[in-house]
N, C-alpha and C positions, 0 to 999 in steps of 0.2 A: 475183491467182491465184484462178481457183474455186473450190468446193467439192470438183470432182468431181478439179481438179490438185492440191488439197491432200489427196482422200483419197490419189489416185495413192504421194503421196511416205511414205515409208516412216521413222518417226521412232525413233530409238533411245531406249528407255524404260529407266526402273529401276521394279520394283515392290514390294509388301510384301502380306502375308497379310492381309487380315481378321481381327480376332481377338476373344473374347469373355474380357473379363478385370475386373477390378480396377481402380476408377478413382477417382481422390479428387482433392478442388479442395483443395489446403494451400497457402498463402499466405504468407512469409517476412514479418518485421517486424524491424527492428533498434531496439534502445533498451537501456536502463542499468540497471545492478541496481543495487535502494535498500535498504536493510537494513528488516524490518518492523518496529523502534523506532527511533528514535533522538532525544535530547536530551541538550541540553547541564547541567553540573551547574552552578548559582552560586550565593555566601553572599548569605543575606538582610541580612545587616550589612556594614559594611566594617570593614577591617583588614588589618595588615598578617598575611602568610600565611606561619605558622610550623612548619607541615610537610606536605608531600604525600606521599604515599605509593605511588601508582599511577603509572605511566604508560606511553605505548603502546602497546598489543596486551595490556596485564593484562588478565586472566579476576577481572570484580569479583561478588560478589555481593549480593542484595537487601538493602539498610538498612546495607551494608558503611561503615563509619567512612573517607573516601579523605582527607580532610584536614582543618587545624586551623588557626584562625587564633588571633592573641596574642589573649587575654582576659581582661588585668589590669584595664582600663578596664570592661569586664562586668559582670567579681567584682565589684567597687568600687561599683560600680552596686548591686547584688544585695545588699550589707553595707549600702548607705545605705540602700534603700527597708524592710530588714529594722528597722534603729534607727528607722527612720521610723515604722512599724508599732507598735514596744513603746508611742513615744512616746504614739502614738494610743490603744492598749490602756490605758496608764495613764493619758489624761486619760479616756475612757471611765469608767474605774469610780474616779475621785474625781471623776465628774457624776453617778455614780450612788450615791455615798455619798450627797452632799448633795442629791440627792432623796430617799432615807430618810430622812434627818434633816429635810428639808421635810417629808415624809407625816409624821412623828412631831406636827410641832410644832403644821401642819393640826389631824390627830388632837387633839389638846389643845386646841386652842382652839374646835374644835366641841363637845367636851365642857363647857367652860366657858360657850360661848354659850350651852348647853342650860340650865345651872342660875342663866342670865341676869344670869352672872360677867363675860363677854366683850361686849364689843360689838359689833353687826353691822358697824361700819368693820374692827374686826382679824380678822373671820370672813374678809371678803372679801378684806381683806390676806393670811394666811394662804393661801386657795385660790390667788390670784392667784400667790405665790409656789412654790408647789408645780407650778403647771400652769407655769410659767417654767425651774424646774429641769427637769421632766420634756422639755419641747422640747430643753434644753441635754443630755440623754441621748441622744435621738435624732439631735442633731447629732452627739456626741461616737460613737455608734456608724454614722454613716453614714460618717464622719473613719476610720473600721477597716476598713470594707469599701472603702475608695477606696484604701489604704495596702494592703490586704493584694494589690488587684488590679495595683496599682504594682509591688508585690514579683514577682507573677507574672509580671507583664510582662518583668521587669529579668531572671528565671530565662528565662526564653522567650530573648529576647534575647539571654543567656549561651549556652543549649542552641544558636544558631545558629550559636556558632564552632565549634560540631563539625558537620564538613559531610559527610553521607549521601549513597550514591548510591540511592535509594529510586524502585521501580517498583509497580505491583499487577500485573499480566497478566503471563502469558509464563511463560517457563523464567526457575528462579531465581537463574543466573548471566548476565552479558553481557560484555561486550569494551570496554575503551576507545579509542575510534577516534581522538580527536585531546587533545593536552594543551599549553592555553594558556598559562601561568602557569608560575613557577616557585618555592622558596623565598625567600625573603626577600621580596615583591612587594607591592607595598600594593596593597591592592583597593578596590573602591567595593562596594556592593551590586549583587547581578545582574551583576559583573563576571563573563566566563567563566571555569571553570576546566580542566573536562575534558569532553568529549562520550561518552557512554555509546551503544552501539548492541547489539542484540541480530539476530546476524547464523545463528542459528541454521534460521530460516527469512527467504527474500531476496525482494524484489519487484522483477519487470522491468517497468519502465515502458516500454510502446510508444503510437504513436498509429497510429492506423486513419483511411484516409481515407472518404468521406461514402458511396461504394458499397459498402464493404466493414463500414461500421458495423450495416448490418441484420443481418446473419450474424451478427454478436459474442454471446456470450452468457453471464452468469455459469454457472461450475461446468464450463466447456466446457474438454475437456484443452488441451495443449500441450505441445510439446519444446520443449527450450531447448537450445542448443549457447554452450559459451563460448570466445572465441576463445583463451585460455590455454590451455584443456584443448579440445582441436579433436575430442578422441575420445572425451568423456563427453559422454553425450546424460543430462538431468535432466527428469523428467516431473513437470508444474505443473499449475496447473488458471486459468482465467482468476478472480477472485474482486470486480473491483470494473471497470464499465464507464461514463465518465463520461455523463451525461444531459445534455450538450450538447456540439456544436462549436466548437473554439475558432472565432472571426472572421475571423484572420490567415489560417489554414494550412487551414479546414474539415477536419479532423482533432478527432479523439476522442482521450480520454487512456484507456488500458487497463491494468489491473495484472497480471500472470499472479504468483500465489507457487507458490516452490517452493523444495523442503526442502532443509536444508543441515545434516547433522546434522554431520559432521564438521567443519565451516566451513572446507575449503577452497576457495571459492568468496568473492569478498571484495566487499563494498559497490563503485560504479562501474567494475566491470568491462564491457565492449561483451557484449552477449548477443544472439543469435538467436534470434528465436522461431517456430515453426511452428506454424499453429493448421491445424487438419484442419477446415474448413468445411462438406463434405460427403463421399458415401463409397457409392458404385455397386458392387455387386459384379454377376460377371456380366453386363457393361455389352457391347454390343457397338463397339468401339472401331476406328479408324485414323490411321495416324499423323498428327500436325501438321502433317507435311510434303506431304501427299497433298492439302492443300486447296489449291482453288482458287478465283476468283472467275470467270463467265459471264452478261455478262447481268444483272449484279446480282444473279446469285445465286450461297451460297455450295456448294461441292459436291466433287465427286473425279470421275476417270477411273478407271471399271470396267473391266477385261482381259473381254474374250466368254473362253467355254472352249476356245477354241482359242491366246488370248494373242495376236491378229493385229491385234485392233480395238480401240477404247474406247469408250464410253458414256460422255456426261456425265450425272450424279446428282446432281440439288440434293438436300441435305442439311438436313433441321433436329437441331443440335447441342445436346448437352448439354452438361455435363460438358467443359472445356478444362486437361489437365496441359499441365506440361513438353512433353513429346513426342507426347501422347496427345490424340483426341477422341472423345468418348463421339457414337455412332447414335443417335439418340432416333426416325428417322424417316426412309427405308422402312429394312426388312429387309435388308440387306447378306451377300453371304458370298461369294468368289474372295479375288479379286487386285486390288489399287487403285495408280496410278502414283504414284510419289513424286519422280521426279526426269526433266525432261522435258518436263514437263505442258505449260511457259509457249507449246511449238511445237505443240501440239493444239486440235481442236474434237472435236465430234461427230460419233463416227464414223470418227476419222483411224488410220491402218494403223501398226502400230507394232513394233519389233521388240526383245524383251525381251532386257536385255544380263545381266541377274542370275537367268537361270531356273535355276541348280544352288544358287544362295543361295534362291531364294526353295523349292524342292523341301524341301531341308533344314528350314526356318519351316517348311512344309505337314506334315512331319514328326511334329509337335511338335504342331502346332494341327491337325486336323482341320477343312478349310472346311466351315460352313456350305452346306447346297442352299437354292435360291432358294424364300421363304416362310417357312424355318425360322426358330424363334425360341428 
């Protein structure tokens, strides 16, 4: 078929308004919500565990006492290194008597050597004995501070069967998210016992893939939608964006927080995120459905103002929603075909089947004259 037998035929079109609106590139990401703390609690000692006190979904708070293990072996410990100690306190000062009683007898016998009563063998005896005692004081008070440090330790070690849930940052209460253990249970050290999480403010973890990571930006908003609650929309902020791609997936790791004051929203729940990338206002726009390709290039089919004919317009696009694409280049303003197009060229006769639909859009949007901007 020619040119001049395809203008001949007469194509039934659908069209849609030009319109100058509002356009924004938001991007959907799905991933998991992480609670902003979380750790687990375990004793520094083992033992067997003689009472817990919390468990799932308690509200604990900072330094809160959550559980006890038996600590008769402790005590025990803490009474020995304490006798240990006296021990040493009293050899201490009966080494430090009989160095006074050395310095005395010293003292006397330099006195005698003076008036050439002593001899220089018992002067030297004398010193040698006193500077013997005086070492044996120094051991005997190093013997006190090794014992007194022992004792500490033995208190230390006691104080760890009282087991704390202890944080420094954050809100002074948090939630117990999981509880290991039970009473009666022997433990090791670092055995777990209960997981603490502070779920007051939550983190979505999403990944971005490698085109969409330049856009990414700390402090950049976000909605979140959770599929539990399909009708609370929660505004986040992006707050940590990872500085590489993983290997496998070339994807980035991205955190959006957002607040969760009443905490119903709960640690791995499926979360949607929407990040608003960009944001046109005034953008001159047509729909998604009106492009076409010609030629290698991409474009629409313009209505002449009679609606009989079409024009193809290669397009340079900005701006691509859902349904929407931003004009960035030429000047645009009628009527563009959206349904149809695939039976057109340039120029082809066409006959609009939606002109009281599209009168109504014109209604509404005032077209654009050719030039305007």
């Amino acid at each position: 078929m020619t040119l001049r037998q395809r203008e001949a035929v007469t194509v039934p079109v659908e069209a849609a308004t030009i319109q100058k609106t509002t356009i924004s590139d938001i991007q959907l990401f799905t991933g998991t919500l992480m609670p902003k703390a979380h750790f687990v609690v375990a004793p520094k000692v083992g033992g067997r565990m003689e009472k817990l006190s919390v468990n799932i979904g308690d509200v604990v708070k900072r330094d809160q006492l959550i559980a006890v293990l038996e600590d008769d072996e402790y005590a025990q410990q803490v009474e020995q290194a304490r006798a240990e100690l006296s021990v040493a306190k009293a050899n201490l000062e009966e080494q430090q008597s009989a160095l006074k009683a050395a310095q005395r007898e010293f003292e006397r016998i330099k006195t005698l050597h003076g008036k050439k009563i002593a001899s220089d063998s018992e002067l030297d005896a004398g010193q040698s004995k006193h500077e013997v005692q005086a070492a044996k004081v120094k051991v005997a008070m190093a013997q006190v501070e090794q014992k007194e440090a022992a004792l500490q330790t033995a208190k230390v070690r006691l104080s760890y069967t009282k087991i704390r849930a202890s944080w420094h940052d954050g809100d002074e209460s948090r939630v117990v998210g999981e509880r290991f253990v039970d009473e009666g249970a022997m433990l090791t050290s670092n055995a777990p016992i209960v997981s603490i999480c502070d779920i007051s403010t939550l983190t979505a973890v999403i990944f971005v893939i490698e085109r969409d990571y330049p856009k990414v930006q700390i402090g950049q908003p976000a909605t979140v939608t959770i599929d539990a609650y399909p009708d609370r929309l929660v505004r986040g902020k992006i707050v940590r964006v990872a500085p590489v791609l993983q290997n496998t997936s070339r994807q980035a790791r991205v955190e959006v927080e957002i607040p969760n004051p009443d905490r119903l929203i709960k640690p791995g729940m499926f979360a949607r995120v929407h990040i608003e990338f960009a944001r046109h206002d005034e953008a001159t726009v047509v729909p998604v459905a009106s492009l076409v390709r010609r030629n290698d290039q991409r474009g629409i089919f313009l209505l002449d103002q009679d609606k009989t004919k079409v024009q193809f317009v290669p397009l340079t696009l900005g701006l691509i929603s859902k349904d929407k694409a931003e004009v960035l280049h030429p000047s645009l303003s009628g009527l563009v075909v959206t349904l149809g197009h695939h039976l057109l060229e340039d120029g082809s006769t066409v006959s609009l089947q939606n002109r009281q639909q599209v009168s109504e859009d014109q209604s509404f949007a005032e077209p654009l004259q050719p030039g305007e901007k």
